[in-house]
VOMI-313088 format. One line per field, with one value per residue (C-alpha): x, z, y; residue in three letters. Coordinates in steps of 0.2 Angstrom, whole numbers, plus 5000, padded with zeros to 4 digits. Each point is the difference from the previous one (the first is absolute). Layout:
// VOMI-313088
xx	X  ...
zz	Z  ...
yy	Y  ...
resn	ALA  ...
// end
This chain:
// VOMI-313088
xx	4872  4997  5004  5017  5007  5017  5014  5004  5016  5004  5019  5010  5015  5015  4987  4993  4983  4987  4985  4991  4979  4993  4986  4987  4990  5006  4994  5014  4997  5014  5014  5017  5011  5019  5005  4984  5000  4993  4990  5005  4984  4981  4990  4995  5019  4999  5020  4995  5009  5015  5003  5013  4997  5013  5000  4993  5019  5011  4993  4999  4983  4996  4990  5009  4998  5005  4998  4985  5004  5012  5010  5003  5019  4997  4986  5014  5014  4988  4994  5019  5004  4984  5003  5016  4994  4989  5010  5010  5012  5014  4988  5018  4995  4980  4989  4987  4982  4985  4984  4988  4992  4983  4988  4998  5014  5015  5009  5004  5008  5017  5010  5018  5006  5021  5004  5007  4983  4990  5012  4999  4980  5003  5013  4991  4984  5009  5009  4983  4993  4991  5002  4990  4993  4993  5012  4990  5003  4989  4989  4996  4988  4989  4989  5003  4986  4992  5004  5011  5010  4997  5008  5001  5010  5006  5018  5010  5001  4983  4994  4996  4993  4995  4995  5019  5008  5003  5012  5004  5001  4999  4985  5012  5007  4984  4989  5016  4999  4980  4998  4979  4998  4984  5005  4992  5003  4997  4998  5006  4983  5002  5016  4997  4986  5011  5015  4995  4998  5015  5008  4989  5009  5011  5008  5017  5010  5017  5006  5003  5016  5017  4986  4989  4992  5010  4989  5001  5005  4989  4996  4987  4995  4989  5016  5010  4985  5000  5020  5001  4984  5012  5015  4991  4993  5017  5008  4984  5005  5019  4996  4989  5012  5014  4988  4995  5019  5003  4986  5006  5019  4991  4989  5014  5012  4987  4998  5019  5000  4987  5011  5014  4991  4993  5019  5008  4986  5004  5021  4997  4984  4997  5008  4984  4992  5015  5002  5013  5002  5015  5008  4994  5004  5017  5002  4994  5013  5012  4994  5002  5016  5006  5016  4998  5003  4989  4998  5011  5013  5001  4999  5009  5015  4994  5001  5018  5006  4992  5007  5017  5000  5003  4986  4989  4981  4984  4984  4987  4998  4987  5000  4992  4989  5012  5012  5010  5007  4997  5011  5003  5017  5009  5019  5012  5002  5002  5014  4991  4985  5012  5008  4983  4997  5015  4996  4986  5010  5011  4985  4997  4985  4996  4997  4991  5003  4989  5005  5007  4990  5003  4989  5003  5020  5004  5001  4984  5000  4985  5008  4990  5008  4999  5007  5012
zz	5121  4985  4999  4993  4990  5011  5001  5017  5002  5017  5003  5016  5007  4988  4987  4993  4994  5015  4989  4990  4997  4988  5001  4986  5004  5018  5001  5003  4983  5000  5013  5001  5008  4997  4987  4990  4983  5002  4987  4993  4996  5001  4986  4995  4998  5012  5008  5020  5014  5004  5021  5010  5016  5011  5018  5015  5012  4985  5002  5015  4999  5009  4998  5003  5003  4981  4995  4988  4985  4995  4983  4999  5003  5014  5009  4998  5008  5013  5002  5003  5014  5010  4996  5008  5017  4998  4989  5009  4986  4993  4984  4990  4991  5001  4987  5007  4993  5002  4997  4995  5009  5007  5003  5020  5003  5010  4997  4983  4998  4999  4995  5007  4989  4996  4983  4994  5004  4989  4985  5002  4999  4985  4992  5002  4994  4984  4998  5000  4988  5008  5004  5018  4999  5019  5014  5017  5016  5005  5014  4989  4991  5017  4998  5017  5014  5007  5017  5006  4987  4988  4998  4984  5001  4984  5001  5017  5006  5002  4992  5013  4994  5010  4995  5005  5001  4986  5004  5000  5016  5008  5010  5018  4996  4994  5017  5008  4984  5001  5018  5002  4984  4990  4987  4985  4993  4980  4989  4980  4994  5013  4994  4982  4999  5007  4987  4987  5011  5008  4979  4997  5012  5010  5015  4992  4985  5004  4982  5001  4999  4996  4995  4992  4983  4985  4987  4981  4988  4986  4986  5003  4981  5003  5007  4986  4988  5007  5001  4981  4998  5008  4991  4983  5006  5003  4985  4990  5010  4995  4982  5001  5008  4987  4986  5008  5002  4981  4993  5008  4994  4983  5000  5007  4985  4989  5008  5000  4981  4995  5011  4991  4981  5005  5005  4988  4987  5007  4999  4982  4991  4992  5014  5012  4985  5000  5003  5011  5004  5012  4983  4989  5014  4999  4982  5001  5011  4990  4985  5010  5007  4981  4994  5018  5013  5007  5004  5015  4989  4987  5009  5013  4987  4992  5016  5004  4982  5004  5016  4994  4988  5003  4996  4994  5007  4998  4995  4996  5000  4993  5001  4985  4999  4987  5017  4994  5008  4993  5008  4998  5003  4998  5002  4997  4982  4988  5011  5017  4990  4992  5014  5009  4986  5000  5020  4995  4988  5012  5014  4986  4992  4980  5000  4983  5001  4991  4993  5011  5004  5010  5017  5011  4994  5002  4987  5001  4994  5001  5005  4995  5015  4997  5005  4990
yy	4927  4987  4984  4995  4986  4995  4984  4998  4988  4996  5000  4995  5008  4990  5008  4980  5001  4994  5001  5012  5006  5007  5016  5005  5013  5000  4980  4987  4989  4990  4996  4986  4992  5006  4987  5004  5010  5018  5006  5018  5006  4998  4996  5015  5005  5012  5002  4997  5012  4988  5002  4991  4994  5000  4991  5013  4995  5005  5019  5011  5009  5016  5016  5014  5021  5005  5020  5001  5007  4994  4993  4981  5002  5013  4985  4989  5010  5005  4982  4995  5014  4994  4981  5002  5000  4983  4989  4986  5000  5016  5007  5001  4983  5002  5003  5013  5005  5011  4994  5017  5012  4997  5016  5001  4987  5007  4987  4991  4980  4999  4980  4996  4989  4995  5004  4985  4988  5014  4999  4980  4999  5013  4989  4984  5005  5009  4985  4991  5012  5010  5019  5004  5016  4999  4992  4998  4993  4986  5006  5014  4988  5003  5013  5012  4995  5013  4996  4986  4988  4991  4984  4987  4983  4995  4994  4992  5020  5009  5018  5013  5016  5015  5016  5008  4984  4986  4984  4981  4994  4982  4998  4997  5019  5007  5000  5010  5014  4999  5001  5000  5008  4990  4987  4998  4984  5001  4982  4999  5007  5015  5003  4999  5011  5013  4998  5012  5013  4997  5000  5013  5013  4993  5008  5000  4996  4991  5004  5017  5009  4993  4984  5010  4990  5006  5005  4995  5012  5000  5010  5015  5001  5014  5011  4994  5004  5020  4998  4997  5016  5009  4994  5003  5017  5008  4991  5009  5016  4999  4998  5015  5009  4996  5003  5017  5005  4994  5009  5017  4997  4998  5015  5011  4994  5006  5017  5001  4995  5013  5013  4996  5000  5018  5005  4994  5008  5017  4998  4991  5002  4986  4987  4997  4990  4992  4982  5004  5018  4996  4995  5016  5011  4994  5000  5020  5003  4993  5008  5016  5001  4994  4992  4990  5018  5012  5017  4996  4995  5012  5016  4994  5000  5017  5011  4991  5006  5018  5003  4994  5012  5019  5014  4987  5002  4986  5013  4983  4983  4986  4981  4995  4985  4992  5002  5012  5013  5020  5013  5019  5006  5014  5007  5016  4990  4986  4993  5000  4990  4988  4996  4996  4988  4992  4997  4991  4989  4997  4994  4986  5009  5006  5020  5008  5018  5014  5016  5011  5017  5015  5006  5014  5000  4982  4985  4987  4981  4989  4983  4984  4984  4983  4984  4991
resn	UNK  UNK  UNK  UNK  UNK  UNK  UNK  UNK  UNK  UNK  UNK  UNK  UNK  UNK  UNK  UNK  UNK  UNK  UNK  UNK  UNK  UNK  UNK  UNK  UNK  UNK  UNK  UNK  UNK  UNK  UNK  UNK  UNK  UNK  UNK  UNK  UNK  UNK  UNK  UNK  UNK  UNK  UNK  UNK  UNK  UNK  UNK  UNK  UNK  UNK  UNK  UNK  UNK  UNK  UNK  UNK  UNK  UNK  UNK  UNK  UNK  UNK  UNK  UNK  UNK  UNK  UNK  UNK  UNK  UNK  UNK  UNK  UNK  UNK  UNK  UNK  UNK  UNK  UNK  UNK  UNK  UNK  UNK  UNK  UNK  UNK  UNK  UNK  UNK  UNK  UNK  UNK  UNK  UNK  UNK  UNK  UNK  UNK  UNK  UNK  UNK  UNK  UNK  UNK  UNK  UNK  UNK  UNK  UNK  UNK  UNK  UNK  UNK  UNK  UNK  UNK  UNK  UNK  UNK  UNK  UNK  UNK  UNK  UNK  UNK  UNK  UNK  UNK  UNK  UNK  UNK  UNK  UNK  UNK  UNK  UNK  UNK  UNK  UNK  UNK  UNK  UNK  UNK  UNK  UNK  UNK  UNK  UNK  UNK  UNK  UNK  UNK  UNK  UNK  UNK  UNK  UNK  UNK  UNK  UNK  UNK  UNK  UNK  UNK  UNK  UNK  UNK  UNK  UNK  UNK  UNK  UNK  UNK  UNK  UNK  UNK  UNK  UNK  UNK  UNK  UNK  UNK  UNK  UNK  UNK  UNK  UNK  UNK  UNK  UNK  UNK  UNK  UNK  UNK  UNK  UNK  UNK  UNK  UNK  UNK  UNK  UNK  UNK  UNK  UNK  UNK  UNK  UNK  UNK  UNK  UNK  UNK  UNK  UNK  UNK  UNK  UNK  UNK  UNK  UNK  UNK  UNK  UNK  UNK  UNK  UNK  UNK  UNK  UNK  UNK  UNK  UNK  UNK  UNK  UNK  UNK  UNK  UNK  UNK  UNK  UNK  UNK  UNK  UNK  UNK  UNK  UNK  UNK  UNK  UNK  UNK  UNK  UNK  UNK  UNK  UNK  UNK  UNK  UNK  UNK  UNK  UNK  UNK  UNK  UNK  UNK  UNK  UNK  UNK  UNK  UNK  UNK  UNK  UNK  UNK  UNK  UNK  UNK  UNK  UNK  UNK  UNK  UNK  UNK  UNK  UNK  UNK  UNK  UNK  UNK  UNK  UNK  UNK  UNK  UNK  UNK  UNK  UNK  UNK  UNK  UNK  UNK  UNK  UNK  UNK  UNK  UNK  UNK  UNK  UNK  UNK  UNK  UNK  UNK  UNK  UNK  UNK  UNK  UNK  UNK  UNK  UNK  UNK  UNK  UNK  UNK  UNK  UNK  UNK  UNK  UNK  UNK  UNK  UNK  UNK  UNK  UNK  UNK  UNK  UNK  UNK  UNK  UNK  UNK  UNK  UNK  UNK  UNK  UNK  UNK  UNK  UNK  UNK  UNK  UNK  UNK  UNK  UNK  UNK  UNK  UNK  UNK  UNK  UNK  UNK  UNK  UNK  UNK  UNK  UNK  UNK  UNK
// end
């Protein structure tokens, strides 16, 4: 236990300030009446512990069976079930609290308190400035005797302090409550030497739940320092990812360019050095379907005009690169050829016709198709 650097201010039950001490390194330096100004911090600006002292017959005080183990809000629910058999007073309106768990204790300190006193002593004290950090029932400023009570006068109503039992009681009431029990009496320097123990650890906390001291939010640089790595690190990895995916479209373009060139070299010699050889490609195939058709086109009108016309017979044909059409055909006879011709007119095509020649009995004309 080290010594601790504590404001005590000494409140009665409307929540008026009685009086207040101050403690420096668990020695009372400084102390006033109510009316008198309380310094807020030592002169080594060191921010004290600030506890509130509240009177010993505004809080029931009793040590209780409560299950080891357990989580503060579990302690206090426990706490609540066993306080309902000893307080005098429905626990609807009460303000209940644990004090903590001692090794080898059964028992742990449990404060009755109404509700509405504990958020006046809260209210005042804010009002005043000041934000308690320890609430504490008087008589806990005793130290617990070994044996017997312990007894301090300092206002109309003595402190008693036992080591299972802590209240303010008049002195009349006290010797029915103490029975033979040994009585300590304690003077102001007794009592004083045992305040920062008391501050030190107390044997409860009144400020605890639903009163619990709010803390500050404040800005944790060094969480916003690795919050703004981390930003940065993922901002870094999402560029890298983007450049990574852009970097990839590029090089497949290029491979797609290079399969293209090499295509379009093999259907056009000539077009894969090409600035475009899309565009070359295009222009070969119009240079090869000539006059604006292709081969589709013009033998697509020289087999209708065959087949129109009786005894006439296809033997060869070439598309030429010039996209022209060569045909073979033959027929019974200069009619049957003539008329095949004039089909081909009639498709919307120009025919040249070579000299006729004879084969295996028939009539034979080479037939030169072209597009109008």
């Amino acid at each position: 236990m080290s010594a601790i650097d504590a404001l005590l201010i000494f409140l009665d039950a409307a929540g008026d300030r009685e009086g207040w001490l101050r403690l420096s390194d668990g020695q009372v330096v400084a102390r006033g009446a109510a009316e008198d100004v309380i310094p807020l911090v030592t002169e080594d600006a060191r921010a004290p512990l600030i506890a509130a002292i509240v009177p010993g017959d505004s809080v029931a005080m009793h040590w209780l069976e409560v299950p080891a183990g357990l989580a503060p809000l579990q302690a206090v629910a426990a706490a609540r079930i066993a306080a309902a058999d000893v307080s005098a007073q429905p626990l609807a309106d009460m303000h209940v609290s644990v004090g903590p768990e001692l090794p080898d204790e059964p028992v742990r300190a449990v404060g009755i308190v109404p509700a509405l006193p504990m958020a006046g002593w809260i209210g005042r004290l804010q009002a005043d400035g000041f934000d308690p950090d320890l609430i504490l029932p008087e008589p806990l400023l005793i130290a617990a005797p070994d044996e017997g009570y312990a007894r301090f006068d300092r206002g109309a109503v003595p402190l008693w302090r036992g080591r299972s039992d802590a209240f303010a009681i008049e002195p009349e009431l006290a010797a029915l409550v103490l029975g033979d029990a040994p009585v300590t009496a304690l003077d102001r320097a007794g009592f004083e030497d045992g305040l920062d123990a008391a501050i030190t650890e107390p044997a409860i906390n009144l400020r605890q739940g639903p009163f619990a001291k709010r803390k500050r939010w404040k800005i944790e640089w060094p969480v916003v320092r690795r919050l703004a790595a981390l930003a940065l690190g993922i901002l870094v990895l999402t560029l890298a990812i983007q450049i990574a995916a852009i970097l990839r479209y590029s090089s497949a373009a290029d491979g797609l360019e290079a399969e293209l060139a090499m295509v379009a070299e093999q259907a056009a010699p000539g077009a894969g050095t090409a600035s475009d050889p899309g565009i070359a490609i295009t222009r070969r195939l119009a240079d090869l379907r000539g006059a604006g058709l292709g081969y589709g086109a013009l033998s697509g009108i020289l087999f209708d005009a065959i087949r129109a016309t009786p005894n006439a017979e296809l033997q060869s044909l070439v598309f030429d690169r010039d996209g022209s059409l060569r045909a073979a055909v033959q027929g019974d006879g200069d009619a049957t050829l003539a008329a095949v011709q004039d089909g081909i007119r009639a498709g919307g095509l120009t025919v040249e016709a070579g000299a006729p020649r004879s084969g295996g009995g028939r009539q034979i004309v080479d037939l030169t198709v072209r597009g109008s």
